[in-house]
C-alpha positions in Angstrom: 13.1 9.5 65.9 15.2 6.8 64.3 14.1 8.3 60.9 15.8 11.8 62.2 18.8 10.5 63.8 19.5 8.3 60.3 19.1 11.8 58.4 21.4 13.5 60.5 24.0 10.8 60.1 23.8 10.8 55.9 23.9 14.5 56.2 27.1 14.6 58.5 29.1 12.1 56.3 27.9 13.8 53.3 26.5 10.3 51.5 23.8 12.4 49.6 23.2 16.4 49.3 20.9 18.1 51.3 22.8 21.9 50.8 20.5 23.6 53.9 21.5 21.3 56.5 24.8 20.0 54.9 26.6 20.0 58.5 24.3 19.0 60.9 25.7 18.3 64.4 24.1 17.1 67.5 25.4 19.3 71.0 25.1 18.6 74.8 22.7 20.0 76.9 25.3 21.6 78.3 27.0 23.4 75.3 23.4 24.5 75.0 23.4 26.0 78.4 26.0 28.3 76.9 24.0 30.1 74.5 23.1 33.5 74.5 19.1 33.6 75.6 18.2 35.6 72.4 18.6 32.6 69.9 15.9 30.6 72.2 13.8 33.3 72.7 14.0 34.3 69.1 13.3 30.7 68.2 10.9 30.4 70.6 8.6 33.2 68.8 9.3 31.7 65.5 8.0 28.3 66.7 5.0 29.6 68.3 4.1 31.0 65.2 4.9 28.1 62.8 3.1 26.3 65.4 -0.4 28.4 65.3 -0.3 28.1 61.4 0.4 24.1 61.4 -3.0 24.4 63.5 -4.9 26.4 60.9 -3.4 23.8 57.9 -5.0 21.1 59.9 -8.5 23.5 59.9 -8.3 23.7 55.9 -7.7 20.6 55.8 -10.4 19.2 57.7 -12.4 21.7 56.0 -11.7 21.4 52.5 -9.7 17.7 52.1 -7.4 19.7 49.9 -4.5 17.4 51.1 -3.2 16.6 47.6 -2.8 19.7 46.2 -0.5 20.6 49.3 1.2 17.7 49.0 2.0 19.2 45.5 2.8 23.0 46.4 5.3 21.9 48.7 7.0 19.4 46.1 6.7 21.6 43.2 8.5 24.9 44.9 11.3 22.2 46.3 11.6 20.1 42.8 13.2 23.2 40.6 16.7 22.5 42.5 19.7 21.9 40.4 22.6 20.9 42.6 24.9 21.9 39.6 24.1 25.7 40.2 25.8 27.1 43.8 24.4 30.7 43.3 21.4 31.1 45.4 18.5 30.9 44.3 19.2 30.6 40.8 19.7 26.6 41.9 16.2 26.5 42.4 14.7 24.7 45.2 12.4 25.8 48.2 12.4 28.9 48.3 9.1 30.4 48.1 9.2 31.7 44.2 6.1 29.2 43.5 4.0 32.5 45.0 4.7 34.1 42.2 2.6 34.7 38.7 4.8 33.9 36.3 6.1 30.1 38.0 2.5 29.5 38.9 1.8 29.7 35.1 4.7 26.9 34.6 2.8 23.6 32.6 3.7 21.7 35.6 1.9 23.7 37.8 -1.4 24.1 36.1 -4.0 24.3 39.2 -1.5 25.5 42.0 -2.9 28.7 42.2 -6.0 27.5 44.0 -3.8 25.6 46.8 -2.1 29.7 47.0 -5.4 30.8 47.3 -6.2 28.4 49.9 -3.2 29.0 52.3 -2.6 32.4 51.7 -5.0 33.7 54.7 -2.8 31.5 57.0 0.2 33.3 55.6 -1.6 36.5 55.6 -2.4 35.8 59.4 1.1 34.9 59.9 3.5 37.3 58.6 7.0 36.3 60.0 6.1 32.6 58.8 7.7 32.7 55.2 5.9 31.3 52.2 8.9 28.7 51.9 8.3 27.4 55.3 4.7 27.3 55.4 4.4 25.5 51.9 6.9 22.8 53.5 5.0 22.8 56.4 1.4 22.4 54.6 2.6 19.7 52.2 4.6 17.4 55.5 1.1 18.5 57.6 -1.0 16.9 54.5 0.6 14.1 54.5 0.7 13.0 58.2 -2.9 14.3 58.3 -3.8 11.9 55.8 -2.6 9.3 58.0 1.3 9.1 56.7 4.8 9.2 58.5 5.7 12.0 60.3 8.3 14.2 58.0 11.1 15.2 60.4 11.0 18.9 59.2 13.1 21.9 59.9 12.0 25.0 59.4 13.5 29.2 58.9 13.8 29.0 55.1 14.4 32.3 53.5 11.6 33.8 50.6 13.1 35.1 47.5 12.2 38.4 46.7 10.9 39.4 43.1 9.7 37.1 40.1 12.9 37.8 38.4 14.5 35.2 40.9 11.6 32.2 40.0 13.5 29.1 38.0 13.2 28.8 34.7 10.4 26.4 33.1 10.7 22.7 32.4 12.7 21.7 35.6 9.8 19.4 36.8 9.1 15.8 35.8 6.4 15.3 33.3 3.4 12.6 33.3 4.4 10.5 30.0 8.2 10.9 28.4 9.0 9.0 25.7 11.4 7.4 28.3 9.9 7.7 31.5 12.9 5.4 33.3 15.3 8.1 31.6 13.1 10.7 32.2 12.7 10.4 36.4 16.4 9.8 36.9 17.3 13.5 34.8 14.9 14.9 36.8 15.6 13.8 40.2 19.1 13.0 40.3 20.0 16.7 39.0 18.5 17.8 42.6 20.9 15.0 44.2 18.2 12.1 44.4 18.6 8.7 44.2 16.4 5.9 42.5 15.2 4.8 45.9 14.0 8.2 46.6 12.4 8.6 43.1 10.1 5.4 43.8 9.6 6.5 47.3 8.6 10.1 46.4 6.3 8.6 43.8 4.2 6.6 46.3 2.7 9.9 47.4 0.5 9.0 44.0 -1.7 7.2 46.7 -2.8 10.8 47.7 -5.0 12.9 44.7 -5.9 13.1 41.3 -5.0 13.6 37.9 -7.2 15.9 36.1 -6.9 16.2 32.0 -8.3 19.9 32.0 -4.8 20.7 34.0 -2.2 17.9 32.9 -3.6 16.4 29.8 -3.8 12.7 31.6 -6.9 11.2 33.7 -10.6 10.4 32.8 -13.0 13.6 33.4 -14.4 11.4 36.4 -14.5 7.9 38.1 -16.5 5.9 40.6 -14.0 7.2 43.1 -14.1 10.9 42.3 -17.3 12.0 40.3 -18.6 12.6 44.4 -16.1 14.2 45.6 -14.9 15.1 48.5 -13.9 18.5 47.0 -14.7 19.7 43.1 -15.7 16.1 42.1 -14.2 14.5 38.7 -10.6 13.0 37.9 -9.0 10.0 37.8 -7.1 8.8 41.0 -3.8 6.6 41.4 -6.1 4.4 44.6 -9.5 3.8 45.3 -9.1 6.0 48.6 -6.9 8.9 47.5 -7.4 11.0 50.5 -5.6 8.3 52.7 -1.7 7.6 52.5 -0.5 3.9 52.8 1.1 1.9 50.3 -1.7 1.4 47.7 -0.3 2.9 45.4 2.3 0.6 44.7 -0.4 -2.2 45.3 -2.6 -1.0 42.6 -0.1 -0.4 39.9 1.7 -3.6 40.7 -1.9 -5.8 40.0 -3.7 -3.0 38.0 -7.1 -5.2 38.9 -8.8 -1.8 38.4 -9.4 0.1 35.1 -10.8 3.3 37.1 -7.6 3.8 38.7 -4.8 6.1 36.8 -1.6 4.3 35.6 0.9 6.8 33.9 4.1 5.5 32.3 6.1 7.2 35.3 4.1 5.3 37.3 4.1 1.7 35.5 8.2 2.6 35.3 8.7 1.5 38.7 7.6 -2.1 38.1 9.8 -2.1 34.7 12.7 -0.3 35.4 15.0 -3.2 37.1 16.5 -0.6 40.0 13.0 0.7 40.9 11.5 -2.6 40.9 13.3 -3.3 44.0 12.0 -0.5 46.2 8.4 -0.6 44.0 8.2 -4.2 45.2 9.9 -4.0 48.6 6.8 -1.0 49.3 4.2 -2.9 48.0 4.5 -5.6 50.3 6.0 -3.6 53.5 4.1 -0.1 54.4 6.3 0.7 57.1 9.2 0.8 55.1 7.8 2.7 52.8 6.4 5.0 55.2 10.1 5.4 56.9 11.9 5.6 53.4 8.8 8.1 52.6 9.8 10.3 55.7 13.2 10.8 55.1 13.0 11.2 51.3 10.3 14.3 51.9 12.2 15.6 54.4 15.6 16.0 52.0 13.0 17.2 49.1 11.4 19.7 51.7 15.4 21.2 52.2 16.7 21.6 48.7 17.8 24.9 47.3 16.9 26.1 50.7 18.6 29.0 52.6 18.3 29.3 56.2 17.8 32.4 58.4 17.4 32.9 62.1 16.0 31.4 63.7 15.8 27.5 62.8 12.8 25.5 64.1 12.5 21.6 64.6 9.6 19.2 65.0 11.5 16.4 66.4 11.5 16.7 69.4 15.0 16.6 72.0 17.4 16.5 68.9 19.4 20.3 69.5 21.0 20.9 66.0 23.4 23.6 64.7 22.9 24.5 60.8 25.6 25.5 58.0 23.7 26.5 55.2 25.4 25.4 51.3 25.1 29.7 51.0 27.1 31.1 53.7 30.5 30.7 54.5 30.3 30.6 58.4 28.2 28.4 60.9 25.1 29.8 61.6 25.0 28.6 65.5 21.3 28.5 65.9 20.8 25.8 68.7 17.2 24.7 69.1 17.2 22.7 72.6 14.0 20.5 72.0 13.5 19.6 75.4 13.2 23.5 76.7 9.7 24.3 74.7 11.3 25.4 71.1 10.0 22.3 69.7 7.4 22.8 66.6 4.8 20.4 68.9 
């Protein structure tokens, strides 16, 4: 909860940009009351639905431990945003265009078309749930399932339509720049991040693999990963990279272990004087890095994004109205929390 109100409050004053729920504003009970019964009902129906396919992301996952490359479809469809562009959705962002052929074929997203594969029977199942939401909601699901923070999330993102609107290549950050310091701030601070967030974001290293078939960086297998679970083979950031904690920042801060996978975007953080104060601070204090986690996800999981009726919470008992960066009016969309709307 304190992780939601605190991202409420930087998106009211406007401290750093997160365009889909730039606005935010917390409402009475009362001025709840006042709403027409449509916009709960309508909500209502959304959230049962988002809620039935959160349940089936938890069956995959269970099933399959295919919690990484979730993790990963849900970043890599939010990580094309460019605050510089207003025009929706030429800015990029989350926005669903990852479903398509000719962004799944990107160099950064070598291997995403098996995590489509995977979730596309839920969307299938699901119709009204949109392939921006439910990628958002299967990479925040992965990580709490993996035993991480819970990402306050909010949901009713609107699906570009045709290929023609997918981002154009090379937006994404790469494994080994010739400057990776350099290299993570272009990236990230072009969608509005800042270098706490970039070290934050990068602890989710502790979940998954890197396989050299796909990105050109990892051994073929380990000791950790010639078994399994899943396709054995790769190299992983941590020993256990189906669990999320702060390893990650342990690990590349000792390197003790020549199995485990060191890029130079990872090392970066323990170089890089402004990193090194978050990599440090994370290695040494999960739950800040689990609450810094939270909130970073949570702005990545909202850029580029454009809302539609209606808007669906999981924290619970915090009512919120929305203006979206790409409309010009105030989409009043109250979710009361504490009347059933909530996502759980």
């Amino acid at each position: 909860m304190a992780v939601a109100h605190r991202l409420l409050r930087r998106g009211l004053s406007g401290g750093s940009p997160i365009p889909s729920i730039r606005g935010l504003l917390l409402v009475s009970p009362q001025e709840l009351g006042r709403r027409p019964a449509s916009s709960a009902s309508a909500a209502g129906d959304a959230a049962a639905e988002l809620r039935s396919a959160r349940g089936e992301v938890k069956q995959l996952l269970e099933a399959t431990s295919c919690h990484p490359i979730l993790v990963r479809l849900g970043w890599h469809d939010a990580g094309t945003y460019d605050k510089n562009i207003a025009e929706w959705p030429k800015c990029g962002g989350a926005n669903g265009s990852l479903r398509f052929e000719i962004e799944l074929k990107h160099a950064a997203n070598a291997g995403l078309v098996n995590a489509l594969k995977l979730i596309q029977p839920i969307k299938d199942k699901y119709a009204d749930v949109t392939y921006a939401d439910l990628f958002q909601l299967a990479s925040a699901t992965a990580i709490e399932e993996a035993g991480g923070p819970k990402i306050p999330m909010i949901y009713g993102r609107v699906d570009v339509a045709t290929p023609e609107q997918c981002p154009p290549e090379g937006r994404l950050p790469a494994a080994g720049p010739p400057s990776p310091a350099e290299h993570l701030r272009e990236v990230f601070y072009r969608m509005g991040l800042s270098d706490k967030e970039i070290v934050a974001l990068s602890g989710a290293h502790t979940l998954g693999r890197a396989r050299p078939e796909r990105s050109g960086w990892g051994k073929l297998e380990t000791k950790y990963t010639k078994n399994g679970p899943g396709a054995p083979g790769g190299q992983s950031w941590t020993s256990q990279w189906l669990k999320f904690d702060n390893s990650y920042f342990k690990d590349i801060k000792g390197r003790r272990d020549e199995e485990l996978l060191v890029l130079p975007t990872d090392a970066v953080l323990f170089e890089d004087s402004s990193f090194k104060i978050y990599a440090e601070k994370y290695a040494e204090d999960q739950d800040a890095f689990f609450e810094d986690y939270a909130e970073a996800h949570a702005k990545l999981s909202n850029l580029g994004a454009k809302f539609d009726h209606p808007k669906v919470s999981n924290t619970k008992k915090i009512p919120i109205v929305g203006m979206d960066k790409m409309t010009s009016h105030l989409d009043m969309l109250i979710i009361e929390m504490a009347q059933g709307i909530p996502l759980e």
